[in-house]
C-alpha positions in Angstrom: -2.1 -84.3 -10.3 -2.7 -82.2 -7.1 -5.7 -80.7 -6.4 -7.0 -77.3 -5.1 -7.9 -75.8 -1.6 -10.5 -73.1 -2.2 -11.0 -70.6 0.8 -14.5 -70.0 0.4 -16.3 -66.9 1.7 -19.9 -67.9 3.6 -22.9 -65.8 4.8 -22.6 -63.9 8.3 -26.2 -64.7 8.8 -28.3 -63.7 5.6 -28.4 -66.9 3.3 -29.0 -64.3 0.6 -25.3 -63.1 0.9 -23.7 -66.0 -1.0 -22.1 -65.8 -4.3 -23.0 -67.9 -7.0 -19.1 -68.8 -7.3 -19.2 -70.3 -3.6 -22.5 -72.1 -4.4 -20.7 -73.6 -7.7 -17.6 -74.3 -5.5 -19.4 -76.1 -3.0 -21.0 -78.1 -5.7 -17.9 -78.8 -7.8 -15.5 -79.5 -4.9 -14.6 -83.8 -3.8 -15.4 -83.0 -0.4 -15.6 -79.4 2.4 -13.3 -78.6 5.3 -15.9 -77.3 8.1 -15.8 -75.5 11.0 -18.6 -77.2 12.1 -20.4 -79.4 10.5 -23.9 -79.3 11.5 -23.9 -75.4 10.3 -22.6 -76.1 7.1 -25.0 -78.7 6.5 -27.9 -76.3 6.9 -26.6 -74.4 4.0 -25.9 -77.3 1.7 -29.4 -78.1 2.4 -30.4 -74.8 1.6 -28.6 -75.1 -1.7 -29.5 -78.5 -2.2 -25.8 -79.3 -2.2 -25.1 -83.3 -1.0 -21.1 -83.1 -0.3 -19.1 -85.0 2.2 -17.2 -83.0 4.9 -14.4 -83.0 7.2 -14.5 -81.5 10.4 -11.7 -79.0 10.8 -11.7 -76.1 13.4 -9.0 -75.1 16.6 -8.7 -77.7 18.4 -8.1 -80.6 15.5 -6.4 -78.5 12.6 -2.5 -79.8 13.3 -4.3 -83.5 12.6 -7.0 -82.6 10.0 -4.8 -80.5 8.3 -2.3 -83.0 7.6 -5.0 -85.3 6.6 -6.8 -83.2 4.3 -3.4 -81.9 2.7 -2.8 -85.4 1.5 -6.1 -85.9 0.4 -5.3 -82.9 -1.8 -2.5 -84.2 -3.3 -3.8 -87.3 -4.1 -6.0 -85.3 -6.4 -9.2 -84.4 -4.7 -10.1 -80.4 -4.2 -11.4 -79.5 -0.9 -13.6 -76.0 0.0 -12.5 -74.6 3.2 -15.3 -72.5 5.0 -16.2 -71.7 8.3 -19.6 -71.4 10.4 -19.9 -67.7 8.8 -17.6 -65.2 6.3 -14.4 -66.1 4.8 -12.2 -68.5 6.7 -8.8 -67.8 7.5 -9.7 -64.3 9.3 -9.0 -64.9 13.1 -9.7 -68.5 12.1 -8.0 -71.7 12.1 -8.3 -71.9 8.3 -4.9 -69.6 8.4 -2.6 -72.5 9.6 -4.1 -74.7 6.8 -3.5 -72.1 4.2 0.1 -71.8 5.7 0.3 -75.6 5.6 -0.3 -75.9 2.0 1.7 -73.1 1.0 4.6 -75.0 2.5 3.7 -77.9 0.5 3.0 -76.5 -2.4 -0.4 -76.6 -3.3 -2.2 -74.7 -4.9 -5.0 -72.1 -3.4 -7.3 -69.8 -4.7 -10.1 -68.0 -2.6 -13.5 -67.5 -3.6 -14.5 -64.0 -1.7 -17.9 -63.5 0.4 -18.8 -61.7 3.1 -16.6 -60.8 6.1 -18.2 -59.4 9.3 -14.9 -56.9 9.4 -15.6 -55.4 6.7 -19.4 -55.3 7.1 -18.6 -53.3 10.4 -16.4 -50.8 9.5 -18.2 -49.7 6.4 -21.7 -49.3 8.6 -19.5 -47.7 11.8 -19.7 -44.2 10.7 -15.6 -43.8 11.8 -12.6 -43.1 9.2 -12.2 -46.1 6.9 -8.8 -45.0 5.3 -6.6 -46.8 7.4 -8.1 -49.5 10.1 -6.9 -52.6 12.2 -7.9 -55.7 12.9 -7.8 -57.3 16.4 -9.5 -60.3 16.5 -10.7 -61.3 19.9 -9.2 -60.0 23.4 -7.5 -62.6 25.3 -9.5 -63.7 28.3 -6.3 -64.0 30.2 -6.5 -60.5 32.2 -2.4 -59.6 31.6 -2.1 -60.7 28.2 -5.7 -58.5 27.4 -3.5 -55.6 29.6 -0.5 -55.8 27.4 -3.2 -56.0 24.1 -4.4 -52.5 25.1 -2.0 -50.8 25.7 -0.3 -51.6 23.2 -3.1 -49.7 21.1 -3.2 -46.5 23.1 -1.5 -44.7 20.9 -3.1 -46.3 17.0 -3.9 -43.5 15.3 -6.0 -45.7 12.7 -9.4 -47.2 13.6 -9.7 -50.2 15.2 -12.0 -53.5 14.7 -12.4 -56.3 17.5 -14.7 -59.6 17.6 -16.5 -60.2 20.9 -18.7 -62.2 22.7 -21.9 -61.0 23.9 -21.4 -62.4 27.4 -17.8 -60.8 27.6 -19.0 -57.3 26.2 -19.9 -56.0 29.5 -16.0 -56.2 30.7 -14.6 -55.2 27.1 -16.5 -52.1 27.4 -15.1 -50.8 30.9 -11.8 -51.9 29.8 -12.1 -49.6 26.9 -13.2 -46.7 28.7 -10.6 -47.3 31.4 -7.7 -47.6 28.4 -8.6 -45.4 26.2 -10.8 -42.8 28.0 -13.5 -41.5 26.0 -13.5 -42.2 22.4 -16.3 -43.1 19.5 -16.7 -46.4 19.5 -19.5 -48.1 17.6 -21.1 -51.2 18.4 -22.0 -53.6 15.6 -24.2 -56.4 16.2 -26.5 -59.3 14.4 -25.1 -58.5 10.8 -27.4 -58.9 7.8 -29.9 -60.9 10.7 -33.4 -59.5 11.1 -31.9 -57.7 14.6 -29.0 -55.9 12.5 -28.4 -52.7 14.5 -25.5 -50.5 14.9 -24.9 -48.6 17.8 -23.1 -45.4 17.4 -21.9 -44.1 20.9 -18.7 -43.6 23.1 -16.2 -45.7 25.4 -17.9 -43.6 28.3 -21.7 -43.5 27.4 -20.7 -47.5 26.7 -19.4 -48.2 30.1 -22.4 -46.7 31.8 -25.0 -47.6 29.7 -24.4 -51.1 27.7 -22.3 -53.0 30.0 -25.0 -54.4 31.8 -25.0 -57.4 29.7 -28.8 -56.4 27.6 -26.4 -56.2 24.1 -26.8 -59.6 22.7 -25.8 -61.4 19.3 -22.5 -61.8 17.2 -20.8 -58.4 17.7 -18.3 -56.3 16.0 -16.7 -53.4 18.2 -15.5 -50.3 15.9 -12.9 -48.4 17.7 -11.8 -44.4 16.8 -8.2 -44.2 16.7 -6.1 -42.2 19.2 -5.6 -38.3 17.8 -3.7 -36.1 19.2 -5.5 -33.6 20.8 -4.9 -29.9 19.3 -2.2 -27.3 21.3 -3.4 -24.3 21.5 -2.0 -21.4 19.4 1.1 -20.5 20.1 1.8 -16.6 21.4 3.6 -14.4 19.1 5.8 -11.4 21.1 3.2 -9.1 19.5 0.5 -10.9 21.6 2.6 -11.3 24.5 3.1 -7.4 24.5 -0.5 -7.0 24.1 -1.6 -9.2 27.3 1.0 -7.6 29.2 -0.5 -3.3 28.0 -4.0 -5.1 28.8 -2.5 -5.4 32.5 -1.0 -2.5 32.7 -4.2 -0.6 31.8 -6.4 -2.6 34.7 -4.0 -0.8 37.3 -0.6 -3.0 37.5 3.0 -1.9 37.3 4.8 -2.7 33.7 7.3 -5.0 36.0 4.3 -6.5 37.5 2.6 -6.8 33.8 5.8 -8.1 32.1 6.3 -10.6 34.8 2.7 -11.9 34.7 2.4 -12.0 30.4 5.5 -13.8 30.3 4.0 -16.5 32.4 1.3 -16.7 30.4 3.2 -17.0 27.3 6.1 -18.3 27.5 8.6 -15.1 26.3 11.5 -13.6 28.8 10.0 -11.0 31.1 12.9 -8.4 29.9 11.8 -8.8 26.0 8.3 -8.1 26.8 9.1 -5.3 29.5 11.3 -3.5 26.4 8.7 -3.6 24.2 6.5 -2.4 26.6 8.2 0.6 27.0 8.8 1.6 23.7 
């Protein structure tokens, strides 16, 4: 009988964060798909969790993915989990997912903590409607054609980035988008968890000078359209153009300039004039 792939949420930093279903998992499953080894280790040890693993992240998955797929269906149940918050979420663990979909075996996903998430909630912008999007290329048109694609999102908008490319993300943002709220999210659940409420502009000037350090989670306002202002009514127009006429101009003069202003025919504000 085929085994299970469990997608299995891990801490984003605090050890404290994970669920006693993921420490069960951990302990129940034949053997753990890991980004990286070495970090996963550290929180087996902390659990006091002995478990083989398999090393699966970007640049093996087509291989180990095949590999651990048939190790599945031989019977064995594997936990996927990456270095920190669920897998599968701008992730590899998404092709391996896809792969045993395709195969038909069976997933189920044990939830935990997910720096996304953690962001928004903390970012102090709308969280009705958001969008996640991952990490900008590093490839200067493809990261061109990202944003401006997203000039126009009207929801809020989450992206992953590096501390050592935040310094260009930031002046890309302002130069995009203009200026906007934009929160800055970094070292979640860590000892040096701090959230940084500001705006594209402010950010440009004053934090893109490389001194933000840590993971970090960028919480972009959505575009709004900016309000028009109230439109005349003939009424007003008529008013504007009797206001004119009473600092010293001619009702032709008046009419002319109030229809200017707001947008009526001169001869429909000149005939109410002189009524």
């Amino acid at each position: 009988m085929s085994g299970i792939l469990y997608v299995t949420g891990t801490p984003i930093g605090n050890l404290s964060d994970l669920s006693p279903r993921a420490a069960e998992t951990l302990e129940k499953v034949d053997f753990i798909a890991a980004e990286d080894t070495r970090v996963t280790l550290r929180l087996l040890n902390h659990l006091g969790i002995k478990k083989p693993m398999v090393s699966y992240f970007e640049h093996n998955k087509r291989e180990r993915g095949k590999i651990i797929c048939a190790r599945i269906e031989q019977g064995e149940s594997c936990a996927i989990v990456t270095d920190a918050g669920m897998p599968c979420i701008s992730d590899p663990g998404e092709d391996l997912v896809r792969l045993c979909a395709a195969r038909g075996i069976r997933t189920e996903v044990v939830p935990g903590p997910s720096a996304v998430i953690a962001a928004l909630a903390v970012s102090g912008l709308p969280t009705g409607r958001f969008t996640f999007e991952g990490f900008l290329s590093v490839n200067k048109k493809s990261r061109g054609e990202h944003l401006q694609s997203l000039l126009r999102e009207t929801r809020t908008m989450i992206f992953y980035e590096a501390p050592h490319k935040l310094p260009a993300t930031l002046r890309d943002f302002y130069a995009a988008f203009g200026d906007r709220r934009l929160s800055i999210v970094r070292e979640l659940t860590k000892v040096h968890e701090e959230v940084i409420r500001t705006t594209t502009a402010y950010a440009a000037a004053h934090y893109a000078d490389g001194s933000v350090r840590g993971e970090i989670v960028l919480v972009l306002e959505g575009f709004s359209q900016p309000e028009e202002a109230p439109a005349y009514t003939l009424e007003a127009a008529v008013a504007l153009a009797k206001e004119l006429t009473a600092s010293g101009k001619k009702a032709t003069e008046a009419a002319k300039e109030a229809a200017a202003a707001t947008g009526f025919k001169k001869n429909e504000i000149y005939r109410e004039l002189m009524l």
